[in-house]
C-alpha positions as CSV (number, residue, x, y, z in Angstrom):
1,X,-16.0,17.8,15.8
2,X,-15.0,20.5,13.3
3,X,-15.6,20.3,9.7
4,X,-13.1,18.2,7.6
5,X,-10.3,20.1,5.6
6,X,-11.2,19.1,2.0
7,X,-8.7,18.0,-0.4
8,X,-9.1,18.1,-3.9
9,X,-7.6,16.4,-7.3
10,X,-5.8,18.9,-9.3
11,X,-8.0,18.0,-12.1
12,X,-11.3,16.0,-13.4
13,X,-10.4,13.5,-15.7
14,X,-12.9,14.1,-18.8
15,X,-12.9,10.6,-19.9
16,X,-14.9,9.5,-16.5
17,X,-17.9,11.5,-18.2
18,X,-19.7,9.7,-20.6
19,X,-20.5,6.4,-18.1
20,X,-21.6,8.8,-15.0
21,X,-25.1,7.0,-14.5
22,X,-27.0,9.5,-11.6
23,X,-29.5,6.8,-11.6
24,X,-27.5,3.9,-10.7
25,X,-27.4,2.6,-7.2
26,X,-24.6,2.3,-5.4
27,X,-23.7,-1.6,-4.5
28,X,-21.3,-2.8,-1.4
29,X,-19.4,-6.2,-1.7
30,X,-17.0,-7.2,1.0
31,X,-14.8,-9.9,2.5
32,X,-11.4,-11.1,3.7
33,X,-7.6,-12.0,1.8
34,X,-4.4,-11.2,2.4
35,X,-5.1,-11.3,6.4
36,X,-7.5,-8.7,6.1
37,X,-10.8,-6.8,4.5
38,X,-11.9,-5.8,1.4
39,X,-14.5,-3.6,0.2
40,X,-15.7,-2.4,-3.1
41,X,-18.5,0.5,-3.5
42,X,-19.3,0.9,-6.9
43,X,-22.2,2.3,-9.0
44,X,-23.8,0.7,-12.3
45,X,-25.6,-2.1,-13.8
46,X,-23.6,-5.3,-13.3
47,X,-25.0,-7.4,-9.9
48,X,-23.3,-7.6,-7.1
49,X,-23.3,-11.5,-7.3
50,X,-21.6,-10.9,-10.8
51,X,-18.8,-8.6,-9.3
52,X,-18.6,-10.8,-5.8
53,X,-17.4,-13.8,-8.2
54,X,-14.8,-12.1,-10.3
55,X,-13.6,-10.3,-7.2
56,X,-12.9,-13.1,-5.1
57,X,-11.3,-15.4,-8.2
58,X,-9.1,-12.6,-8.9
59,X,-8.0,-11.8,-5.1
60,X,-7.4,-15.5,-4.6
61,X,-5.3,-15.2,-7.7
62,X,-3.0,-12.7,-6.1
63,X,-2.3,-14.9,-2.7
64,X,-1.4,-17.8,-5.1
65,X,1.3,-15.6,-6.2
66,X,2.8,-13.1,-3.6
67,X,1.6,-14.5,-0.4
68,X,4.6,-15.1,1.8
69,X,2.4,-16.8,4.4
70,X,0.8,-20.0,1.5
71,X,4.0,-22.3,1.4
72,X,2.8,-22.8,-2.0
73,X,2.5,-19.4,-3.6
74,X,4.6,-18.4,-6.3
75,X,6.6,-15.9,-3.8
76,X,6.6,-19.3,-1.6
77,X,8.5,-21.1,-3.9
78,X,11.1,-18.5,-4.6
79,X,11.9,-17.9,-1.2
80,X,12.6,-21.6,-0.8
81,X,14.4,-21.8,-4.5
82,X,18.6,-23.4,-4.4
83,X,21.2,-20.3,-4.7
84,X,21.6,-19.4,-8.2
85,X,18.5,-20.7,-9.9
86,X,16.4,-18.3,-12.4
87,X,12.7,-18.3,-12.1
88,X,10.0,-16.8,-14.4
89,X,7.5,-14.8,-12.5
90,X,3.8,-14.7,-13.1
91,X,2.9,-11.3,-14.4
92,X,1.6,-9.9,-11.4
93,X,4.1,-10.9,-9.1
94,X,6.3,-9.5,-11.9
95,X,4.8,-6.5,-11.9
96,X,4.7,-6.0,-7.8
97,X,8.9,-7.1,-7.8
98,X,9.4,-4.8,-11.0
99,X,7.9,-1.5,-8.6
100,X,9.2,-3.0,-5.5
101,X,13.0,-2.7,-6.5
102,X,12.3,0.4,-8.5
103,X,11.0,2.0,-5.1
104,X,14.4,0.3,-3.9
105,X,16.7,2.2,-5.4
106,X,15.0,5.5,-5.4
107,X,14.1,5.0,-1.6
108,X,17.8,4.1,-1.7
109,X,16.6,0.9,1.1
110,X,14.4,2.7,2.5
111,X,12.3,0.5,1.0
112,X,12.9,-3.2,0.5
113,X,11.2,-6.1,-0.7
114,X,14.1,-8.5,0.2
115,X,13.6,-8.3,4.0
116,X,11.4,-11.4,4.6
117,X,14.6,-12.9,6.8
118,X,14.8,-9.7,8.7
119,X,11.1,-9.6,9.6
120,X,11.1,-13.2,10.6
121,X,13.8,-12.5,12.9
122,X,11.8,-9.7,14.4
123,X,8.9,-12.7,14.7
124,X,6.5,-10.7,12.5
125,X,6.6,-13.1,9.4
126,X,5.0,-16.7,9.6
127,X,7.0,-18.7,11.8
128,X,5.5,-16.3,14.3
129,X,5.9,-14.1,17.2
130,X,9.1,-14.6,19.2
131,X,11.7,-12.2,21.5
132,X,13.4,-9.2,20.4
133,X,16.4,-10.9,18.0
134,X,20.0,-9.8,19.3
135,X,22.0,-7.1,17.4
136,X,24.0,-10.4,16.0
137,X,21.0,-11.7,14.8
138,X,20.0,-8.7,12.9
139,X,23.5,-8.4,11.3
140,X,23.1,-11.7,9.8
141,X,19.5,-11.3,8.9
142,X,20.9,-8.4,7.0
143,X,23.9,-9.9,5.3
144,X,21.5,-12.6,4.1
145,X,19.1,-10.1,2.7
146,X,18.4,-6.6,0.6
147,X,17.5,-6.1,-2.3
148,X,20.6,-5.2,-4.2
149,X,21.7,-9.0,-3.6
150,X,18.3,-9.6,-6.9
151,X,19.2,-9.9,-10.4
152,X,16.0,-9.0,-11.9
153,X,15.4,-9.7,-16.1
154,X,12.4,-7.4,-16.7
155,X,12.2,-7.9,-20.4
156,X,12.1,-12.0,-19.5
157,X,10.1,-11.2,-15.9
158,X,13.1,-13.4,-14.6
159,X,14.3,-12.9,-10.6
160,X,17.5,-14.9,-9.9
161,X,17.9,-16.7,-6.2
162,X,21.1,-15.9,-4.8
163,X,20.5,-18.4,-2.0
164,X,18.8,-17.6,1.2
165,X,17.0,-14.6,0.2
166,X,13.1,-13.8,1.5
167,X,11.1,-11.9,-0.4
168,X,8.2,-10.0,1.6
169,X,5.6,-8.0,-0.6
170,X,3.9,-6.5,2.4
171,X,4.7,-2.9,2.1
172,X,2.8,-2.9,-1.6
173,X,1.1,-6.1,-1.8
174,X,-2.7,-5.0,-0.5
175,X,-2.1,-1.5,-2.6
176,X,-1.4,-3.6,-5.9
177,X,-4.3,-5.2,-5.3
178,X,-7.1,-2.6,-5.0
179,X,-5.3,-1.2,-8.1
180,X,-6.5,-4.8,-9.9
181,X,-9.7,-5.2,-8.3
182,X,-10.2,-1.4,-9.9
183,X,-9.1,-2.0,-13.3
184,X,-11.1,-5.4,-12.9
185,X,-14.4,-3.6,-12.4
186,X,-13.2,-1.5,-15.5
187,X,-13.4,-4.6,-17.5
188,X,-16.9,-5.5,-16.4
189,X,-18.6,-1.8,-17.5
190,X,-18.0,-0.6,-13.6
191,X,-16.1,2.6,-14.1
192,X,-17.6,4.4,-10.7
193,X,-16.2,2.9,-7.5
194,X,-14.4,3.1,-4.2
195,X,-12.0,0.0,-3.6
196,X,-10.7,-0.6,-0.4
197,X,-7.9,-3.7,0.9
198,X,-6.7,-4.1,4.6
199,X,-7.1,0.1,4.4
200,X,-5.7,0.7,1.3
201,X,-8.1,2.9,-1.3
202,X,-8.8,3.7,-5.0
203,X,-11.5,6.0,-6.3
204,X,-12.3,6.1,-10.3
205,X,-15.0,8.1,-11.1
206,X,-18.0,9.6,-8.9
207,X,-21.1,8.6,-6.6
208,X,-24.4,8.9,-8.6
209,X,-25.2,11.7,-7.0
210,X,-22.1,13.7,-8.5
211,X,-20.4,13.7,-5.6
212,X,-16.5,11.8,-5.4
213,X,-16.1,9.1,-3.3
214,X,-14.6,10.8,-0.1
215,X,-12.4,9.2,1.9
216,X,-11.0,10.2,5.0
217,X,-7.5,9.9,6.7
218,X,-7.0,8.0,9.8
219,X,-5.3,9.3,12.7
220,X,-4.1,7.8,15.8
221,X,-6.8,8.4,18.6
222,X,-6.6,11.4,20.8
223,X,-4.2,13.1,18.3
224,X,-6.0,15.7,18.5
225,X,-5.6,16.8,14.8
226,X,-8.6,18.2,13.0
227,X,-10.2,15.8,9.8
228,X,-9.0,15.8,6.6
229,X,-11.2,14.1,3.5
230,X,-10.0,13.3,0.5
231,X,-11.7,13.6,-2.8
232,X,-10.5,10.3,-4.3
233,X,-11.6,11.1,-8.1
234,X,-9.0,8.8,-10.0
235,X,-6.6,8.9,-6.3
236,X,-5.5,6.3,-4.5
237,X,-4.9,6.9,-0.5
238,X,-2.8,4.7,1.8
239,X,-2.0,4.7,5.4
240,X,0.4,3.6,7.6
241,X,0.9,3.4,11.0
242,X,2.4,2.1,14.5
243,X,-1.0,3.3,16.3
244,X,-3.2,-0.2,15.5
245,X,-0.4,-2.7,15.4
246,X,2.5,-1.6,17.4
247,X,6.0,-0.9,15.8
248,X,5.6,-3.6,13.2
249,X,7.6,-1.0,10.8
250,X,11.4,-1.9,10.0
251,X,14.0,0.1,8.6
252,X,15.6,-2.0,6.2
253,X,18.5,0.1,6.5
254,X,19.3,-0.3,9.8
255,X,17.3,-3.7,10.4
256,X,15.4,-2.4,13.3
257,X,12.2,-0.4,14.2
258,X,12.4,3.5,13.1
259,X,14.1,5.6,15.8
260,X,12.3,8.9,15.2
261,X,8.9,9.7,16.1
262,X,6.4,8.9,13.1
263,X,3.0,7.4,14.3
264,X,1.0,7.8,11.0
265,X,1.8,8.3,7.5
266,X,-0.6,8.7,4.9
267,X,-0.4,9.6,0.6
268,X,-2.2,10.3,-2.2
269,X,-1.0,9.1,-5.2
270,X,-1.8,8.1,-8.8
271,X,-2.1,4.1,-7.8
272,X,-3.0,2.5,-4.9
273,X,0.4,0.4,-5.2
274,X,2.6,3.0,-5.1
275,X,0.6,5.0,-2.2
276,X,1.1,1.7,0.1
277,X,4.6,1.7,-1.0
278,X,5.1,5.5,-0.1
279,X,3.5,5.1,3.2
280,X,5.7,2.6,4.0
281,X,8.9,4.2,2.8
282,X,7.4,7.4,5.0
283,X,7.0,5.9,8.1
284,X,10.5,4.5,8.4
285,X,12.1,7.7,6.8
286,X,12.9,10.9,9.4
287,X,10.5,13.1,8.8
288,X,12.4,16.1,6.8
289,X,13.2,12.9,4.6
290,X,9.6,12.4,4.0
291,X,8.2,16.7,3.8
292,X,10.6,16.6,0.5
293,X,8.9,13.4,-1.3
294,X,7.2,14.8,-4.2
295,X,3.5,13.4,-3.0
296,X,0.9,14.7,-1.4
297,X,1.6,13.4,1.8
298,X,0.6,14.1,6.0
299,X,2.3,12.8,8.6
300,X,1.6,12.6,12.0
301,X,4.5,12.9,14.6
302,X,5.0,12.1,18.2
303,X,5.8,15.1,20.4
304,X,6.6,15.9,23.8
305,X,3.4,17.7,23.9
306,X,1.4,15.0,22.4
307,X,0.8,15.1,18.8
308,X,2.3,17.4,15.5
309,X,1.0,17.3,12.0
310,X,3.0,17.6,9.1
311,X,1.7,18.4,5.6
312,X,3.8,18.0,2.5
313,X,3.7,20.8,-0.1
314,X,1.8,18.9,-2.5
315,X,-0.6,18.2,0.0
316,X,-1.2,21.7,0.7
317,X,-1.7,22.5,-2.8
318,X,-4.4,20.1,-2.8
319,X,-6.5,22.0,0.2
320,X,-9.4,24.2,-0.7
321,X,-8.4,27.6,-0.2
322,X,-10.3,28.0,3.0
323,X,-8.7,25.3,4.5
324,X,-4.9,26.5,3.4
């Protein structure tokens, strides 16, 4: 296998400094939520039984709020909420709906976190697996959907029910959370660690042994492009694709599955929410759509040939010079 191209942040943030601790060891803590894994690498003094504990009572926190699969979760009971009604969110499913129809309107739909009728109808929600819907029932799924159909009070962290509308947090969700379970860690003297949920990652600081805490991006197998690690030194890396899971991706614009080729999209950005957000918005987007996001982003497309990769600029800019 060849070497890995390296990329690099654009800068080392001076306040990570004073904690490095070169004698610390580095801990692993794991288990499941949101339908998937966690992990959380992280180097100092606190014991893994401490961080275990506030890890899982804070994850579990999350599901009560945004899960779309617990009947009872504060996303539940919204979805489920008479036409018309206010409801005052918990601040982190504030937070998550605040970004979500942000993302909405800059993604112009390409992104949507009203399109929990539309994936049931496509049988990837929780009533479950089911045929391909007819085109009549994708027209209604998205007449009684989108995210332009929300009044959202941010000042108040009030979302109004129109009547009939299904939220579904998936495409940021997992990503919001590693951001918490980071800032978390913060709050209990961990400033050095690798977070990781359902393939979603955040890096703050180093390793003990001054090293960042690499991480690599997955491709589909047999693509046949060469490695590329990330230095994720204050980064957060997300990854999507149809490679694992089939074409579980919808264009909320069109109500069906991307036409175009896309198999993998991965970014780099500041937080790990808005990386899972991106790489959802980049694997439904045609790919000249996604080459002029502002991220540093790689894409990996279908060809007749096999497999292309696509950098973004500000990918590029992020590659050691030998590997430019």
């Amino acid at each position: 296998m060849p070497a890995p191209r390296i990329a690099l942040p654009p800068a080392i943030d001076p306040a990570a400094l004073p904690s490095h601790d070169p004698t610390a060891r580095v801990e692993l803590i794991k288990g499941e939520t949101m339908g998937t894994t966690w992990r959380v690498r992280y180097a100092g003094r606190v014991s893994p039984e401490t961080v275990l504990a506030a890890v899982t009572a804070r994850l579990a926190a999350l599901v009560d709020q945004m899960s779309h699969w617990e009947p009872a979760s504060a996303l539940s009971r919204f979805n489920e909420a008479p036409a018309g009604s206010w409801h005052a969110l918990p601040v982190d499913l504030a937070r998550v709906v605040d970004l979500a129809l942000a993302l909405a309107a800059r993604s112009e739909g390409a992104f949507d976190p009203a399109i929990g009728v539309l994936v049931n109808v496509w049988g990837f929600g929780p009533p479950g697996a089911r045929a391909a819907p007819e085109p009549w029932e994708i027209a209604d799924a998205l007449a009684r959907g989108g995210w332009r159909q929300l009044a959202w009070d941010a000042p108040r962290r009030r979302l109004r029910q129109p009547g009939g509308v299904r939220l579904d947090l998936s495409g940021v969700a997992k990503g919001y959370a590693v951001d918490v379970i980071a800032d978390l860690l913060g709050e209990l003297g961990v400033h050095h660690c690798l977070v990781e949920v359902g393939g979603e990652l955040v890096g703050r600081g180093w390793r003990p042994d001054g090293d960042p805490w690499w991480v690599d991006l997955e491709a589909p197998a047999g693509a046949g492009v060469p490695p590329l690690r990330v230095a994720a030194h204050q980064l957060a890396v997300a990854t999507s694709g149809t490679y694992v899971r089939g074409a579980h991706n919808l264009d909320p614009r069109t109500g069906r599955p991307p036409m175009h080729v896309s198999v993998s999209a991965s970014v780099i950005a500041p937080s790990a929410a808005l990386a899972d957000a991106l790489a959802t918005i980049a694997l439904v987007a045609a790919p000249a759509e996604v080459m002029a996001i502002d991220y540093p982003i790689r894409l990996i497309v279908r060809t007749n040939d096999g497999y292309q990769e696509l950098l973004s600029r500000r990918l590029n800019e992020m590659l050691t010079s030998k590997d430019c």
